[in-house]
MDAnalysis code that builds the backbone (N, CA, C; Angstrom):
import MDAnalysis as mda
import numpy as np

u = mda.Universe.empty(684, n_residues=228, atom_resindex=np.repeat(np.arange(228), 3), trajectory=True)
u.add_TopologyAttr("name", ["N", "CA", "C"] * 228)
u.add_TopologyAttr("resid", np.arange(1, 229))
u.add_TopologyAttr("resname", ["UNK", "UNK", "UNK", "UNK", "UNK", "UNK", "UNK", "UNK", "UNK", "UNK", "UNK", "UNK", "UNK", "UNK", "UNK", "UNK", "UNK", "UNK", "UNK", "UNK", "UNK", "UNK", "UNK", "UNK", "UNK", "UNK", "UNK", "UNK", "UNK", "UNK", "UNK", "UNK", "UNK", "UNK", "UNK", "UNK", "UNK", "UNK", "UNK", "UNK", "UNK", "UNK", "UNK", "UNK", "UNK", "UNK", "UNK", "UNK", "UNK", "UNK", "UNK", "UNK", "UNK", "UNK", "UNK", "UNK", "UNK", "UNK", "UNK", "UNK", "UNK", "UNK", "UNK", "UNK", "UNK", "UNK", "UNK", "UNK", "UNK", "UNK", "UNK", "UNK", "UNK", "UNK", "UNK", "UNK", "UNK", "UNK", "UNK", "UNK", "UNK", "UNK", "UNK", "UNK", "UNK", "UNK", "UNK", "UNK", "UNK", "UNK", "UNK", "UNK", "UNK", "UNK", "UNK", "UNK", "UNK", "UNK", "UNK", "UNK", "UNK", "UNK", "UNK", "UNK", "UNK", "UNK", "UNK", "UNK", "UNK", "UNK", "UNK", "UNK", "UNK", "UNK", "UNK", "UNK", "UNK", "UNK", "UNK", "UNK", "UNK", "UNK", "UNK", "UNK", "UNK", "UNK", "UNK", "UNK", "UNK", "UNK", "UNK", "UNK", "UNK", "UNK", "UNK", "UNK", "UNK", "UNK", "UNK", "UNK", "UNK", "UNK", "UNK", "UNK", "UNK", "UNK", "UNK", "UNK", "UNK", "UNK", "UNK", "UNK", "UNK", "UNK", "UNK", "UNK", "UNK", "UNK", "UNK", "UNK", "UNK", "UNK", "UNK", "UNK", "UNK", "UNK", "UNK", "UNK", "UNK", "UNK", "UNK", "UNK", "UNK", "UNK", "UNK", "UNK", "UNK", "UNK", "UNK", "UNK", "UNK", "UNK", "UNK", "UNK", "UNK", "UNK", "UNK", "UNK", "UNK", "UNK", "UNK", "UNK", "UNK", "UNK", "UNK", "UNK", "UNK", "UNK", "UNK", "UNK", "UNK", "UNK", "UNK", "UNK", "UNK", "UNK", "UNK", "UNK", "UNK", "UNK", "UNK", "UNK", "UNK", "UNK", "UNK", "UNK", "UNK", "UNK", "UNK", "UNK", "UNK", "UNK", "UNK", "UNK", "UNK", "UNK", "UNK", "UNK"])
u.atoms.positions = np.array([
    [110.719, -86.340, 127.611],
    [109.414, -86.509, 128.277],
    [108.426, -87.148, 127.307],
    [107.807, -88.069, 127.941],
    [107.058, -88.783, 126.630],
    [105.611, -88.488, 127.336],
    [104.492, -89.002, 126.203],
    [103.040, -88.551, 126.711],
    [102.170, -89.913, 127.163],
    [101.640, -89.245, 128.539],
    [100.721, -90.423, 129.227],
    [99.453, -91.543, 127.859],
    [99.545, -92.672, 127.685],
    [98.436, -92.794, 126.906],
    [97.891, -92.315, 126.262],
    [97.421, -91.744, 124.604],
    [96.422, -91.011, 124.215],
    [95.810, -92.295, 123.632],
    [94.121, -91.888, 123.904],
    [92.980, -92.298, 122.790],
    [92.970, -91.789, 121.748],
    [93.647, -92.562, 120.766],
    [94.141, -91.746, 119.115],
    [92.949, -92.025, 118.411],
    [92.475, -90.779, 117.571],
    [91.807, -90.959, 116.300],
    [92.587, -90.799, 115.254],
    [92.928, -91.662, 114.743],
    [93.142, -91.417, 112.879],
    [92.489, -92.539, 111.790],
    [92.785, -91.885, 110.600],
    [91.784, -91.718, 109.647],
    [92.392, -93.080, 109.195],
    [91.298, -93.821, 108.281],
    [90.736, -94.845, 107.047],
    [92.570, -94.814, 106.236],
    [92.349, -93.694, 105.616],
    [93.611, -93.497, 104.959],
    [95.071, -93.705, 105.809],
    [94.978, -92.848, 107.121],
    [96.300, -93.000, 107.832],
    [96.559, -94.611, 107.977],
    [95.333, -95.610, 108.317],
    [95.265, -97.133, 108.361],
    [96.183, -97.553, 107.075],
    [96.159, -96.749, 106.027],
    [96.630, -97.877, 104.967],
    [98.145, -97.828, 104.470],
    [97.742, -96.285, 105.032],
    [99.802, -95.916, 104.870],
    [100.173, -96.490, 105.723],
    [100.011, -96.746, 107.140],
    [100.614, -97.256, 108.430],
    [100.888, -98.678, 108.216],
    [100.170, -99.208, 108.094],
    [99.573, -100.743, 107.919],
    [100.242, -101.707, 106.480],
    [100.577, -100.482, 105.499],
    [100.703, -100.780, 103.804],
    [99.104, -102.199, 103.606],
    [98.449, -101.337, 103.992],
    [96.526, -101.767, 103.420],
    [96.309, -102.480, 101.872],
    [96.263, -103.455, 101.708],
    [96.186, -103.479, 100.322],
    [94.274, -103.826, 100.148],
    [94.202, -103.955, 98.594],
    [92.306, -104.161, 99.175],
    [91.653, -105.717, 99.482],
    [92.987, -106.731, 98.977],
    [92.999, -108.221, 99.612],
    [93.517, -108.087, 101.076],
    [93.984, -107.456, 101.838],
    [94.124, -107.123, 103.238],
    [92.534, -106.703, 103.467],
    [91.950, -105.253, 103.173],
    [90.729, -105.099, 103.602],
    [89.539, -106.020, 103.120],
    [89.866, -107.722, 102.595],
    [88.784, -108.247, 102.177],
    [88.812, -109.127, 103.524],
    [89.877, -109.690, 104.724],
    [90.136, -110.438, 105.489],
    [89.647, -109.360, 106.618],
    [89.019, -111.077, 107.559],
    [88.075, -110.475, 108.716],
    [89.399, -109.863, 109.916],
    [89.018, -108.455, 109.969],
    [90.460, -107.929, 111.101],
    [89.957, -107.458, 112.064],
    [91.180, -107.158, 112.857],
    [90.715, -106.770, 114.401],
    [91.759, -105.532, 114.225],
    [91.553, -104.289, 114.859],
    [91.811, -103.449, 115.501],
    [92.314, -102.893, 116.684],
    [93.198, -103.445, 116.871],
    [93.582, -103.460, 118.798],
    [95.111, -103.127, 119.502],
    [94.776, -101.938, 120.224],
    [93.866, -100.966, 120.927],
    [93.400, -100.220, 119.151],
    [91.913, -100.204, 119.130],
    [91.581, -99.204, 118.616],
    [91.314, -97.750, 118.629],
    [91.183, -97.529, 119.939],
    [90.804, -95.918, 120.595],
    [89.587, -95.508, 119.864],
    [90.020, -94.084, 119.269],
    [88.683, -93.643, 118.663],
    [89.261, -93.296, 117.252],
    [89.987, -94.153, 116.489],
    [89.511, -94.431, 115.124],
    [89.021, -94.271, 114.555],
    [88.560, -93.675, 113.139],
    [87.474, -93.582, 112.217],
    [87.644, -95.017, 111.585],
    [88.959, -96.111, 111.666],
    [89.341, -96.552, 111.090],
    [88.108, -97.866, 110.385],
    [87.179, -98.371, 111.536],
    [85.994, -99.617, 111.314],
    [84.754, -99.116, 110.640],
    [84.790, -97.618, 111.190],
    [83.872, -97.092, 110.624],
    [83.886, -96.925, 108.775],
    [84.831, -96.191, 108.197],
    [85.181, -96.283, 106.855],
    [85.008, -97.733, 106.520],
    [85.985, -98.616, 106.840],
    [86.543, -99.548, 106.598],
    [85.075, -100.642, 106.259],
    [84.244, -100.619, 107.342],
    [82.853, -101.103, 106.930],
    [82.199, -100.696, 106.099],
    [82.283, -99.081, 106.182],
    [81.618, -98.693, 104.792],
    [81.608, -99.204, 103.777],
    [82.896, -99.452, 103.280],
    [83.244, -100.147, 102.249],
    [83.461, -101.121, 102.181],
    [82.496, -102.333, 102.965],
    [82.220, -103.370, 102.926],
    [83.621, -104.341, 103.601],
    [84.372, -103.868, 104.385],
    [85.285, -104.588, 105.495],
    [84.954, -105.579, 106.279],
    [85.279, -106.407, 106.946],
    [84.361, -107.010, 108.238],
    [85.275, -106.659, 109.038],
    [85.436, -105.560, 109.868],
    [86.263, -105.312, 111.147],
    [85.825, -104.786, 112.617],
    [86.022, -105.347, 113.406],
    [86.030, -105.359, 114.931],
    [87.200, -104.382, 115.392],
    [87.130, -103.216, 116.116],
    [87.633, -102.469, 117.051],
    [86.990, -102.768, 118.208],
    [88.399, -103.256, 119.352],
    [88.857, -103.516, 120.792],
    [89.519, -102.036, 121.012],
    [89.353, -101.926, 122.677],
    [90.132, -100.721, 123.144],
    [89.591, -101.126, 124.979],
    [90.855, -101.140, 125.292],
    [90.011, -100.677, 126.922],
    [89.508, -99.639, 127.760],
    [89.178, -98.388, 126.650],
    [88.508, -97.519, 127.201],
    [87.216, -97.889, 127.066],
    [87.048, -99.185, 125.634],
    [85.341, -98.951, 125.672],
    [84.891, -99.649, 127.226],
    [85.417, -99.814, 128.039],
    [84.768, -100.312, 129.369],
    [84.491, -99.202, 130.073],
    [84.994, -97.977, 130.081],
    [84.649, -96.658, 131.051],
    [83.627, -96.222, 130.371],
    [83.641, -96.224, 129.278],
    [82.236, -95.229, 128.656],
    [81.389, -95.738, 127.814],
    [80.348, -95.154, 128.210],
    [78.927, -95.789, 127.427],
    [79.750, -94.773, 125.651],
    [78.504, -94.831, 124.641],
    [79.193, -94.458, 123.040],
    [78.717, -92.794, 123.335],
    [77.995, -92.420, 124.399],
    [77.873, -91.317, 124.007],
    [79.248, -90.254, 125.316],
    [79.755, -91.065, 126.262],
    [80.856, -90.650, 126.706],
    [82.151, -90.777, 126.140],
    [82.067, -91.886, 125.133],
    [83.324, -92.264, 124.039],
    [83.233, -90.951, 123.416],
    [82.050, -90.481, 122.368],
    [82.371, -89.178, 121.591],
    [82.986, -88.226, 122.165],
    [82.831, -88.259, 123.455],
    [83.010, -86.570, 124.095],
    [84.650, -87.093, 124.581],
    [84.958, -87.816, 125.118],
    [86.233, -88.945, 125.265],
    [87.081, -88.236, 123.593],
    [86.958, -88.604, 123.103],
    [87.622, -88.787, 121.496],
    [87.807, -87.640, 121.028],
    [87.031, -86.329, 121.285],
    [87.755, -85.267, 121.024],
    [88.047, -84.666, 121.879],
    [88.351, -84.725, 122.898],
    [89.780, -84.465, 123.775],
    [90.178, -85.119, 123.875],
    [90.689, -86.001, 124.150],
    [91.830, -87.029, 123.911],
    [92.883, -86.587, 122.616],
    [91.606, -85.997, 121.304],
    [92.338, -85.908, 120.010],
    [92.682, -84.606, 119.948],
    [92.824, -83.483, 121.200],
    [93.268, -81.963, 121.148],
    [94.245, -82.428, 121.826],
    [94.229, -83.326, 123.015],
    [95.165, -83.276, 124.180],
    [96.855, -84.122, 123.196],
    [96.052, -84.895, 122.225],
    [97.139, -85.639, 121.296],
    [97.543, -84.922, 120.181],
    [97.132, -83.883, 120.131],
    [97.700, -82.239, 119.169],
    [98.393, -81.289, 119.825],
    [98.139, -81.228, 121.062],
    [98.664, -80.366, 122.051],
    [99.901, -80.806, 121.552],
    [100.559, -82.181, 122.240],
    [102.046, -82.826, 122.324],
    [102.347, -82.403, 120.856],
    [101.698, -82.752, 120.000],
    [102.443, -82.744, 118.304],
    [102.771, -81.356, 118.185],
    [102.206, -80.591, 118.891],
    [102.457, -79.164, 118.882],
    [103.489, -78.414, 119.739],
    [103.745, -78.868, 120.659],
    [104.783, -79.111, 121.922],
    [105.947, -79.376, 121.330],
    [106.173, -80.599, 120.295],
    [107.403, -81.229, 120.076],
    [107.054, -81.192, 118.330],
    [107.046, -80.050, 117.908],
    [106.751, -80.344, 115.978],
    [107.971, -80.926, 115.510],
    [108.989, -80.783, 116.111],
    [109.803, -80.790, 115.136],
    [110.761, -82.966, 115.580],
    [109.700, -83.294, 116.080],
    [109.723, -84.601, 116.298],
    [108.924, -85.297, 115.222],
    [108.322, -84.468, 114.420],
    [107.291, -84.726, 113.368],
    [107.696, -84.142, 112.065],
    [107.556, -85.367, 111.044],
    [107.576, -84.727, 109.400],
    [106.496, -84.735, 108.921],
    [106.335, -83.230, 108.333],
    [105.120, -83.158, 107.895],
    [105.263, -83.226, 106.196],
    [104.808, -84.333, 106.241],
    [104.895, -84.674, 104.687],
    [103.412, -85.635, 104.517],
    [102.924, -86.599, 105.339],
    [101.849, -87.271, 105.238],
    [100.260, -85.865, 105.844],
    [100.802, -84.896, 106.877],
    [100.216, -83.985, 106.963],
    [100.944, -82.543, 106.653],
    [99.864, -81.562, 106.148],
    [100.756, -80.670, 105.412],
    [101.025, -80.032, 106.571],
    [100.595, -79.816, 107.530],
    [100.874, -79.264, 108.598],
    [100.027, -79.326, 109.765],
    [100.022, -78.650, 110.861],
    [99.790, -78.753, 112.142],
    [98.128, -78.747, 112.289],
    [97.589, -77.615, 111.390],
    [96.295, -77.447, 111.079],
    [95.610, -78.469, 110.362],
    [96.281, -79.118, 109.439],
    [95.362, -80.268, 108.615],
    [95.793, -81.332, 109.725],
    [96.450, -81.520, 110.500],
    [96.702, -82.646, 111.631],
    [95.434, -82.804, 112.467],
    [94.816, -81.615, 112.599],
    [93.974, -81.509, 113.663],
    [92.762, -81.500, 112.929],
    [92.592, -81.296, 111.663],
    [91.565, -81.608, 111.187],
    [90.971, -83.082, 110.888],
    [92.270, -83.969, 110.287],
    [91.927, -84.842, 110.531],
    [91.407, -86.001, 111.257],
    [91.974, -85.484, 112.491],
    [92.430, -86.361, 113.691],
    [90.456, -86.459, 114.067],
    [90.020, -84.852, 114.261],
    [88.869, -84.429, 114.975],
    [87.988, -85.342, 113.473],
    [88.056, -85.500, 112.512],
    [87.386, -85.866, 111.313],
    [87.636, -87.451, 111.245],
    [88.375, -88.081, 112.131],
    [88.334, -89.314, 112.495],
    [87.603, -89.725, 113.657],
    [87.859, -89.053, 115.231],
    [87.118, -89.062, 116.324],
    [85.384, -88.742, 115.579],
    [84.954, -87.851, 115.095],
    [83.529, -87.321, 114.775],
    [83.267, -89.015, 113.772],
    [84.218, -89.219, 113.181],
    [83.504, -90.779, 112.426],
    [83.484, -92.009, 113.450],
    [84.469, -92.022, 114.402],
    [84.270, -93.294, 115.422],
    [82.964, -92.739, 116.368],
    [82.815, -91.269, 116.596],
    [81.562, -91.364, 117.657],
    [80.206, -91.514, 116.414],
    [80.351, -90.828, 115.625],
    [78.666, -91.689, 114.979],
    [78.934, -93.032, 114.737],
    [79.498, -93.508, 114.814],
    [79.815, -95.406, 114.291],
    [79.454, -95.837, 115.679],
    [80.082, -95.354, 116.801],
    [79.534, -96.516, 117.965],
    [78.604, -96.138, 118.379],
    [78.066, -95.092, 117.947],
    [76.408, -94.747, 118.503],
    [75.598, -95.664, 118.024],
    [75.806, -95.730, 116.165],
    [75.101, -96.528, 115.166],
    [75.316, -98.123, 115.442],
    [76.308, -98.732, 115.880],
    [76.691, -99.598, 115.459],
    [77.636, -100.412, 117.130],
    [76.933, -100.195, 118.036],
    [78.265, -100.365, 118.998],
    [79.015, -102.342, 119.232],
    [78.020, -102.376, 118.460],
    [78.156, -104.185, 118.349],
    [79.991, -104.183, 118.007],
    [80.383, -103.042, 117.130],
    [81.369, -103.635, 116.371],
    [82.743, -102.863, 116.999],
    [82.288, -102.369, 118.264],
    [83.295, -101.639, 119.420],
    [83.306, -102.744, 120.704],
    [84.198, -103.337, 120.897],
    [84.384, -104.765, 121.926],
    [85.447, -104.466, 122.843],
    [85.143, -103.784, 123.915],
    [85.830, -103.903, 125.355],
    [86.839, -104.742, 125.340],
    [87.796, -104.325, 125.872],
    [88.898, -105.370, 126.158],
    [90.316, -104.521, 126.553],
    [90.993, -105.474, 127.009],
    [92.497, -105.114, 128.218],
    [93.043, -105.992, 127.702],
    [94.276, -105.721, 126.894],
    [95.560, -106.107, 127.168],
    [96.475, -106.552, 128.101],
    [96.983, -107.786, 128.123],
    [97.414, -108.819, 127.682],
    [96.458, -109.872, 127.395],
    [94.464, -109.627, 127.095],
    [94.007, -111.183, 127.609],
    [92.337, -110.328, 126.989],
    [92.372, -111.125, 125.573],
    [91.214, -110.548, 124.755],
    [90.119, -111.418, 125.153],
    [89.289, -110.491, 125.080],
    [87.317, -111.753, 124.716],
    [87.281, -112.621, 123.563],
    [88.313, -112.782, 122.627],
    [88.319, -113.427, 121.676],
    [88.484, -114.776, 122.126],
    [87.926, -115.835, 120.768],
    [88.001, -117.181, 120.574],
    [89.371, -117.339, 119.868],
    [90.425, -118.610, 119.693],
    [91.740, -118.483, 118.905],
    [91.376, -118.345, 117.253],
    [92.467, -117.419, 116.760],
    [91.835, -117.361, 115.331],
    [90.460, -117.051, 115.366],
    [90.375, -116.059, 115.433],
    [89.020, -114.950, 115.731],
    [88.847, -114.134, 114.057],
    [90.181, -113.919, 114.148],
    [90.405, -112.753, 112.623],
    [91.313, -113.409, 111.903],
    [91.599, -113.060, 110.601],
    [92.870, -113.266, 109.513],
    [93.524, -111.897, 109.680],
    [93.225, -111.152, 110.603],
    [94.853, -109.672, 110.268],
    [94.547, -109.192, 111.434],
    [95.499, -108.811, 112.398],
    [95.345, -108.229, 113.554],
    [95.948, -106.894, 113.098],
    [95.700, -105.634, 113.573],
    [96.236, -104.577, 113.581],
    [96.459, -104.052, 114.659],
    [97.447, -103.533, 115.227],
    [97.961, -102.687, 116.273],
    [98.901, -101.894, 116.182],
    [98.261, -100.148, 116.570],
    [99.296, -99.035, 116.731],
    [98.798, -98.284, 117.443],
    [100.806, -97.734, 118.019],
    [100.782, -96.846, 119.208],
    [100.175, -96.958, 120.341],
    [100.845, -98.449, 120.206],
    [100.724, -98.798, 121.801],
    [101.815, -99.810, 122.595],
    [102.259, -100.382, 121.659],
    [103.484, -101.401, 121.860],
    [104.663, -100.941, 121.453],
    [105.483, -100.586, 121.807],
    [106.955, -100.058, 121.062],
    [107.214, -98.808, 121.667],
    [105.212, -97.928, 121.017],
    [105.843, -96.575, 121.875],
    [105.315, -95.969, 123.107],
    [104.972, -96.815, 123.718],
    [105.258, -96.855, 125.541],
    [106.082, -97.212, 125.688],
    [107.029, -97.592, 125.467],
    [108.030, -98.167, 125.879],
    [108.471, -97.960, 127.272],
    [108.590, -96.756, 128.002],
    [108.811, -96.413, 129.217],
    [108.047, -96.980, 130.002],
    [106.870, -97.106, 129.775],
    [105.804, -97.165, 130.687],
    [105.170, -98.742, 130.754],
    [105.343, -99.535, 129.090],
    [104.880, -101.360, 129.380],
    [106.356, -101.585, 128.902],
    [106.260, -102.303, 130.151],
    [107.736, -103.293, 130.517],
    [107.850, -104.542, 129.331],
    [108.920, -104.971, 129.189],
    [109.274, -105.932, 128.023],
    [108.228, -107.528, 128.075],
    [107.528, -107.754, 129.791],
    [106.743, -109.008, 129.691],
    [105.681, -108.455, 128.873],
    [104.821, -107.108, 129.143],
    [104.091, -106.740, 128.919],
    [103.850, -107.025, 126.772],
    [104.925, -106.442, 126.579],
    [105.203, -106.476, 125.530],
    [105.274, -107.942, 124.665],
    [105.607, -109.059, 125.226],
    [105.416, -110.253, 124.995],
    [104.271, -110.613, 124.930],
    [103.652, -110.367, 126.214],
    [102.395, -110.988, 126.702],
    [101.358, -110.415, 125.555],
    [101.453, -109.416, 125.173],
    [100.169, -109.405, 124.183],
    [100.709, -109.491, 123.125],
    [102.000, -109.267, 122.245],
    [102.112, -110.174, 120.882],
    [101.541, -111.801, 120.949],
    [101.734, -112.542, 121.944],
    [101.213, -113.592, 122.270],
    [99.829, -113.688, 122.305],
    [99.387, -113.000, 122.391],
    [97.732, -112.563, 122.911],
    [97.117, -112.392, 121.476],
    [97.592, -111.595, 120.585],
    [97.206, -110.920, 119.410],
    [97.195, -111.624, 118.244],
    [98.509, -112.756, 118.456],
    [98.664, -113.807, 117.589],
    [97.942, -115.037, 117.973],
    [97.343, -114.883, 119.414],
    [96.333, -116.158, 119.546],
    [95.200, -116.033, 118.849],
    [94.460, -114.635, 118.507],
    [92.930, -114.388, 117.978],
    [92.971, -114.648, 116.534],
    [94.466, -114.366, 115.895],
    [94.675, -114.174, 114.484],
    [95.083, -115.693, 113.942],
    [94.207, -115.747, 112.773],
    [94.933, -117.073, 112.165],
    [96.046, -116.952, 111.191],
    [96.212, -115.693, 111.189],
    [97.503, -115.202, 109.511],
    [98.215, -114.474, 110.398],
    [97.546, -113.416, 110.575],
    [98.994, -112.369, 110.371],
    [98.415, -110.647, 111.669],
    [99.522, -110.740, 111.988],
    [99.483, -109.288, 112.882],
    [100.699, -108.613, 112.379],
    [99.833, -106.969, 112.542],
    [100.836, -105.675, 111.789],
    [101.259, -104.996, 112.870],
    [102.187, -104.583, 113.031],
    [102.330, -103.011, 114.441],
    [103.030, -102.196, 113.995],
    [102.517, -101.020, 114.448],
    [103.088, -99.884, 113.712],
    [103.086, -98.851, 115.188],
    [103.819, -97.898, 115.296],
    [105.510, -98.168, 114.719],
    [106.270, -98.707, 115.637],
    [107.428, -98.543, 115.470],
    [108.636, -99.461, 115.851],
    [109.473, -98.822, 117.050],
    [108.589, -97.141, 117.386],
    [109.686, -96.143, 117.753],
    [109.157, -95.616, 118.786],
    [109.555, -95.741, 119.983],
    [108.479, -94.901, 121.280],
    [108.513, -93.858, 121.164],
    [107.428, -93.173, 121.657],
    [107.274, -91.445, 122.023],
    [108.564, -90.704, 122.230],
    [108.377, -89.780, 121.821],
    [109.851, -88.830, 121.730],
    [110.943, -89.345, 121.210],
    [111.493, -90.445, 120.423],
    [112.528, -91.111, 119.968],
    [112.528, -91.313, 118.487],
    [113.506, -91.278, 118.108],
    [113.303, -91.569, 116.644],
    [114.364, -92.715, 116.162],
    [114.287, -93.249, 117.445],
    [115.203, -94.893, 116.971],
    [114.524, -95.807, 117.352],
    [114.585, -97.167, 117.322],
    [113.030, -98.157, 117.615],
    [113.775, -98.912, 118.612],
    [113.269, -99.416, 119.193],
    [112.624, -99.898, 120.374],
    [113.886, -100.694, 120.928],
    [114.648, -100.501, 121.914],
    [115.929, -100.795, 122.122],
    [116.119, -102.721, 122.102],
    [115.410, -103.069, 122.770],
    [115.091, -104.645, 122.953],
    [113.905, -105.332, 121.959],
    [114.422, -104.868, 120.772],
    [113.393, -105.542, 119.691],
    [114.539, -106.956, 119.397],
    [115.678, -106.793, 119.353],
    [115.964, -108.245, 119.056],
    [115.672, -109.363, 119.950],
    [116.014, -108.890, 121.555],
    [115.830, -109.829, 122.339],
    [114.473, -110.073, 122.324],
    [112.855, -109.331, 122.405],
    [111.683, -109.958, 121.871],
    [111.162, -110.777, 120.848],
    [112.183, -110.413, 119.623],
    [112.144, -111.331, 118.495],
    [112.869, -112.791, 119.109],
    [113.526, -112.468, 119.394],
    [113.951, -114.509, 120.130],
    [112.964, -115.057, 121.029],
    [112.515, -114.238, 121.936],
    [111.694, -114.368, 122.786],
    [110.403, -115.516, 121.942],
    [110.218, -114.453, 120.650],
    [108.696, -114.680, 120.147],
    [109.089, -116.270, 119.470],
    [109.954, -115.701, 118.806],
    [110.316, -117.481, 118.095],
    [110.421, -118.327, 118.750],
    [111.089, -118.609, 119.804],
    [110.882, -119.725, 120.855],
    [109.247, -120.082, 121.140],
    [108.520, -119.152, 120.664],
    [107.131, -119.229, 120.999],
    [106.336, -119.959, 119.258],
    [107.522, -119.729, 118.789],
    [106.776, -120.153, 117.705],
    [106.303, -118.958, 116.617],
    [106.583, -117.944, 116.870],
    [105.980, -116.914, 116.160],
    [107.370, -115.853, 115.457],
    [106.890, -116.267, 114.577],
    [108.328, -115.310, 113.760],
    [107.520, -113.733, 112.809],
    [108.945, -113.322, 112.789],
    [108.219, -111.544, 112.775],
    [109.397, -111.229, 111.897],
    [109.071, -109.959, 111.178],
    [110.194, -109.375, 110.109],
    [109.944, -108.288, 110.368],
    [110.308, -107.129, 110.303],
    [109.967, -105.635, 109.964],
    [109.949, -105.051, 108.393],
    [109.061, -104.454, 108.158],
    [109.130, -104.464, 106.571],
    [108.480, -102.216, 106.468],
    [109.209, -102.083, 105.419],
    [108.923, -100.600, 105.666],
    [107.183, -100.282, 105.183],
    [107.056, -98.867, 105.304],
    [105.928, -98.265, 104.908],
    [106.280, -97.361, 104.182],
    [104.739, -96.746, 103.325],
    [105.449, -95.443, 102.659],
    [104.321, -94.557, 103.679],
    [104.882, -94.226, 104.689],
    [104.460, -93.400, 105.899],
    [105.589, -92.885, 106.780],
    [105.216, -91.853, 107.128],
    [106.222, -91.081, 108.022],
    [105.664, -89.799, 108.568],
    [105.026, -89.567, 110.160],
    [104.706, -88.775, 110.951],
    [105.701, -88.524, 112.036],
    [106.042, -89.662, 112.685],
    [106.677, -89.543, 113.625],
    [107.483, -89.685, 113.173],
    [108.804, -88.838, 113.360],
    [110.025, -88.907, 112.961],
    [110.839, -90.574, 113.045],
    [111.541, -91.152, 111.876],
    [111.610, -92.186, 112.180],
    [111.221, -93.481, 111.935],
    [109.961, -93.427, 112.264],
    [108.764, -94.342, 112.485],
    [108.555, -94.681, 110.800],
    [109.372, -95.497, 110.299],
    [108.624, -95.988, 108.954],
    [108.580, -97.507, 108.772],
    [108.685, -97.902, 109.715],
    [108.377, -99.516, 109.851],
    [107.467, -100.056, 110.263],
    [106.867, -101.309, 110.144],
    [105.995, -102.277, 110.900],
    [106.800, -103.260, 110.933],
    [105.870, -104.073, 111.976],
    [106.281, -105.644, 112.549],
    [104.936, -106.650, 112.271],
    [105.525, -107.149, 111.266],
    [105.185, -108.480, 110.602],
    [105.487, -109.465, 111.447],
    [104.103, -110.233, 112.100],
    [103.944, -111.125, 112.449],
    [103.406, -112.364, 111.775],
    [103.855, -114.193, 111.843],
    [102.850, -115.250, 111.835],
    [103.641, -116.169, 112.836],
    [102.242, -117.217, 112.457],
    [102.506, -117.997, 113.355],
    [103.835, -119.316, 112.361],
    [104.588, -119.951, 112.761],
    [105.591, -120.398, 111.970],
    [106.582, -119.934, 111.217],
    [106.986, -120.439, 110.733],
    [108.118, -119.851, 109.778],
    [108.138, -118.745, 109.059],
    [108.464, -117.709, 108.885],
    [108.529, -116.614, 108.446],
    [108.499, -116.742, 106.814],
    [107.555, -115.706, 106.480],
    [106.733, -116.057, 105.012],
    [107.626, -114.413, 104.436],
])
């Protein structure tokens, strides 16, 4: 049984293990997408980032229905981790309790950020962004492609690597590789990788030093051309 959509908050830090963040990565203008409720733009600006978080929830709620949005969403996305622990290594969290601390300590940083700041929270639906082409130099996207898997069908899955690599002039990350409840990745990743190259867009998987979801220690390295 896998879980309907969550609006995920996680933290600045979870971004860099997931992502392998370096601080010439956080000097390039990035996008965030789906961002949910993230602390991730919020930090990330702090420290002088230039990053844009997309999500298509920001279209249902004004920033002060996002806060209240973001921590439930981020109990209802503890509930499951709690449901299925042992689908989870707790080694990046020491356990179930610091899971939930963080999570709520990421949501509490995305709702003061789009209160403060909502310029830098941008509406948008997947497969088909508000962006101009080459918008950003690094696209980021997790837990939303790979692990729906049940639920967005394989065009779906095309249609916005295509989408994600139109805004970006370098490079898009996705993390992870492994749908909900599974701890093997994504059954039709080769046939999308042909898919993408015929498109022009070549992709590698390259590991992380991260591991929550059982499994899950890869990303997908995207550019446009020949594989770097």
């Amino acid at each position: 049984m896998t879980l309907d959509v969550v609006m995920t908050a996680r933290s600045f830090d979870e971004y860099r293990a997931m992502f392998g963040l370096t601080d010439s990565d956080l000097s390039r203008r990035i996008l965030d997408c789906p961002a949910g409720a993230s602390g991730f733009t919020c930090e990330a600006t702090d420290r002088g980032s230039d990053v844009t978080a997309c999500d298509v929830a920001y279209f249902a709620y004004d920033p002060e229905g996002l806060a209240s949005v973001a921590l439930s969403e981020t109990d209802r996305g503890h509930a499951y981790v709690l449901g299925h622990a042992d689908h989870y290594a707790w080694t990046f969290f020491a356990g179930p309790d610091e899971h939930r601390l963080a999570r709520h300590t990421a949501a509490q940083q995305f709702s003061a950020d789009i209160r403060r700041h909502p310029g830098r929270y941008v509406p948008g639906r997947l497969p088909s962004l508000p962006f101009s082409d080459a918008s950003f130099d690094l696209v980021l996207s997790s837990h939303l492609l790979f692990s729906y898997a049940d639920t967005l069908d394989a065009a779906f899955h095309l249609d916005t690597i295509v989408e994600l690599m139109r805004v970006t002039s370098h490079e898009l990350r996705i993390f992870p590789l492994v749908p909900v409840g599974s701890s093997e990745p994504y059954p039709r990743l080769a046939e999308l990788l042909d898919e993408l190259r015929n498109r022009n867009i070549h992709c590698r998987t390259a590991n992380v030093d991260y591991e929550f979801q059982r499994g899950a220690t890869q990303m997908l390295v995207c550019h446009h051309g020949p594989s770097s």
